[in-house]
C-alpha positions in Angstrom: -2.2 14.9 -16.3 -2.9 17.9 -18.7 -2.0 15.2 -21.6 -4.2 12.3 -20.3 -7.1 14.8 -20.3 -7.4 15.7 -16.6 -5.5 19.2 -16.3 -7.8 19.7 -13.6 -7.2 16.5 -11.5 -10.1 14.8 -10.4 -11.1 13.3 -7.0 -11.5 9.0 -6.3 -12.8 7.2 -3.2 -9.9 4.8 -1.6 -10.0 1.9 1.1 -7.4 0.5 2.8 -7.3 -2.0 6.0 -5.4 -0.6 9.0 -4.6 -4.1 10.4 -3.6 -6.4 7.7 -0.1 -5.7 6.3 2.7 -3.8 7.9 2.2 -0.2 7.3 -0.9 -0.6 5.4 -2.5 2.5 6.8 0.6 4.3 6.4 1.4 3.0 2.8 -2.2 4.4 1.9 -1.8 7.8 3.1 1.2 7.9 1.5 0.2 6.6 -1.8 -2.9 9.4 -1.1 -0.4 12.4 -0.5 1.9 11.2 -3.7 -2.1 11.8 -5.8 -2.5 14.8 -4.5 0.7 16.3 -6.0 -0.4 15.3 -9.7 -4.4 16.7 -8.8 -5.9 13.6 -7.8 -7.9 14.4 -4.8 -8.3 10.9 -2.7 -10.8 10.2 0.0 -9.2 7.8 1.8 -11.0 5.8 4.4 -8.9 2.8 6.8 -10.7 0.4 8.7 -10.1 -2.8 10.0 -9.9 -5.9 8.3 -12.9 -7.5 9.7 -14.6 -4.6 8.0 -12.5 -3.8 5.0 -13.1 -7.5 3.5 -17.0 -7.2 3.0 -16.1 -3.6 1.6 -13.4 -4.9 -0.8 -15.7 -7.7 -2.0 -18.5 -4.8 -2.9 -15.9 -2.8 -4.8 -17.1 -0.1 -2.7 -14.2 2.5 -3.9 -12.5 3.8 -7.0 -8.9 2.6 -5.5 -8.3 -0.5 -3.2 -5.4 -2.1 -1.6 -4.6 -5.7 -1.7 -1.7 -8.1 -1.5 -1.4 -11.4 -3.1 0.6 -13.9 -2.8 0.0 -17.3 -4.6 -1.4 -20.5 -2.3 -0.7 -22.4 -5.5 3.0 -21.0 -5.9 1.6 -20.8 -9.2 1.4 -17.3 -11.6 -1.9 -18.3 -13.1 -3.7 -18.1 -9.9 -2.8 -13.9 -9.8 -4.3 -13.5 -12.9 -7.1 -15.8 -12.7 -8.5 -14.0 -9.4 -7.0 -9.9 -10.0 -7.1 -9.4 -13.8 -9.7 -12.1 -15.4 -13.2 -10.8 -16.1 -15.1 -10.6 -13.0 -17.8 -13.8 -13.3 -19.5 -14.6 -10.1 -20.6 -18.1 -11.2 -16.7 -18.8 -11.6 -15.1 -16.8 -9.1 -12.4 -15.7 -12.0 -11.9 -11.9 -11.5 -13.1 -12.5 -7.9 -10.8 -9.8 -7.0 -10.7 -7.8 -9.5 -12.3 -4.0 -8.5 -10.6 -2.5 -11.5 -13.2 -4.0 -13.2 -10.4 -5.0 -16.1 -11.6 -7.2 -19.5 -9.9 -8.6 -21.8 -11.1 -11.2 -23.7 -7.9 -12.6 -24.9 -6.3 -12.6 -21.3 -9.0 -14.5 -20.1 -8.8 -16.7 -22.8 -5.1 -17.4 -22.5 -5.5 -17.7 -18.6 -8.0 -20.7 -19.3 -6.5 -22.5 -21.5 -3.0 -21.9 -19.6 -5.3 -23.5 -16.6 -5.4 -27.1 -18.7 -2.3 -26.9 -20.7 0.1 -29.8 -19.9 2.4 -28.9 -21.9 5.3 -26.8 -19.8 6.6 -25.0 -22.5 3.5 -23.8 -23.9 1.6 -23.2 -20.5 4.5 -20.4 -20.1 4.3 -19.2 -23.4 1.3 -18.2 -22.8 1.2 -16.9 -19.3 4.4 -14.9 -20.9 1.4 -13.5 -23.1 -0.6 -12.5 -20.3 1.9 -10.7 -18.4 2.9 -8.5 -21.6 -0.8 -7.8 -21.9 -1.2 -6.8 -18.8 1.5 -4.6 -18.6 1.2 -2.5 -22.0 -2.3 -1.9 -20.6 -1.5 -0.6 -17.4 -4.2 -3.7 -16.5 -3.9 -2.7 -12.6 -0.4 -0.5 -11.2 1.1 -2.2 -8.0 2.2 0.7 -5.2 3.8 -1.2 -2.8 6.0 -4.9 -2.8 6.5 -6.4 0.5 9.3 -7.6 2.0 8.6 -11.2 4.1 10.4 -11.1 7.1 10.8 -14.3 9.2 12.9 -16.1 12.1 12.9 -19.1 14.0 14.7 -20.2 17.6 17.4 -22.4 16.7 15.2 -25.9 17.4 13.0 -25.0 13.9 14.6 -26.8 11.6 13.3 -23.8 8.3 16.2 -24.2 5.9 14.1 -27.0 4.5 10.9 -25.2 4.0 11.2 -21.8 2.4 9.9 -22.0 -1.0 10.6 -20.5 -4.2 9.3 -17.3 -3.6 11.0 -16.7 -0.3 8.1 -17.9 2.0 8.3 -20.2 4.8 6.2 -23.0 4.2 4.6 -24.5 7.9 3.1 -27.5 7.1 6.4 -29.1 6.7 8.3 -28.2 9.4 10.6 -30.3 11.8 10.7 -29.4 15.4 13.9 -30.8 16.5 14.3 -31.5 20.8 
């Protein structure tokens, strides 16, 4: 801290549901009490999620929780929403609190968005990744395990996808 400039610490505003993802409050608190030991003072407030949505969509604190997981299966769609510039006539950065820019990321997500091409489409999402990272673009706390089952007549096998998710629209009910 003393080398980044903030030997003193400094304090930061956090929200967090209390009803969206297991442990979410908890998985807050902690992350709060892990701050504190380096000097960063958090002010952490919970609420439910029918509350903590309107509050996440004003940005309305320094530090934020979210989890994302891909409708489209598809790694564009993270960037496009978390780490794109925020553009409200768009909705690319929609999510994206950290208030993050980058002109060439959001250039690269774009034109990764109409590339055909398989090859190059992931040589430049490849791009984007590496930028994000050596620029500490946003720092996940948390990964989430999915946890599932199903009653011997649900026929899953068929339906989990790549990322380990069970996909519902396709599944068979056996009698």
């Amino acid at each position: 801290m003393k080398e980044a400039g903030y030997e003193k610490g400094f304090n930061l505003t956090m929200i967090a549901p209390n009803n969206r993802y297991v442990n979410d409050e908890k998985i807050a608190q902690a992350a709060s009490a892990m701050l504190s030991k380096i000097g960063i003072k958090v002010d952490l407030k919970t609420m439910p999620k029918a509350q903590y949505w309107p509050e996440f969509d004003k940005c309305a604190a320094d530090m934020l929780m979210i989890g994302w997981h891909p409708d489209t299966e598809d790694s564009a769609n993270f960037t496009e929403f978390l780490t794109m510039t925020r553009d409200s006539n768009t909705g690319k950065g929609q999510y994206n609190c950290g208030y993050y820019s980058n002109a060439e990321v959001d250039k690269l997500v774009n034109a990764a968005n109409e590339e055909t091409d398989l090859e190059k489409r992931s040589t430049m999402l490849k791009k984007v990744e590496e930028i994000l990272y050596n620029e500490a673009a946003f720092v996940p706390l948390h990964f989430q395990d999915p946890s599932w089952a199903a009653k011997n007549t649900l026929d899953i096998a068929p339906i989990i996808n790549g990322m380990d998710f069970p996909y519902f629209g396709d599944l068979v009910v056996k009698e």
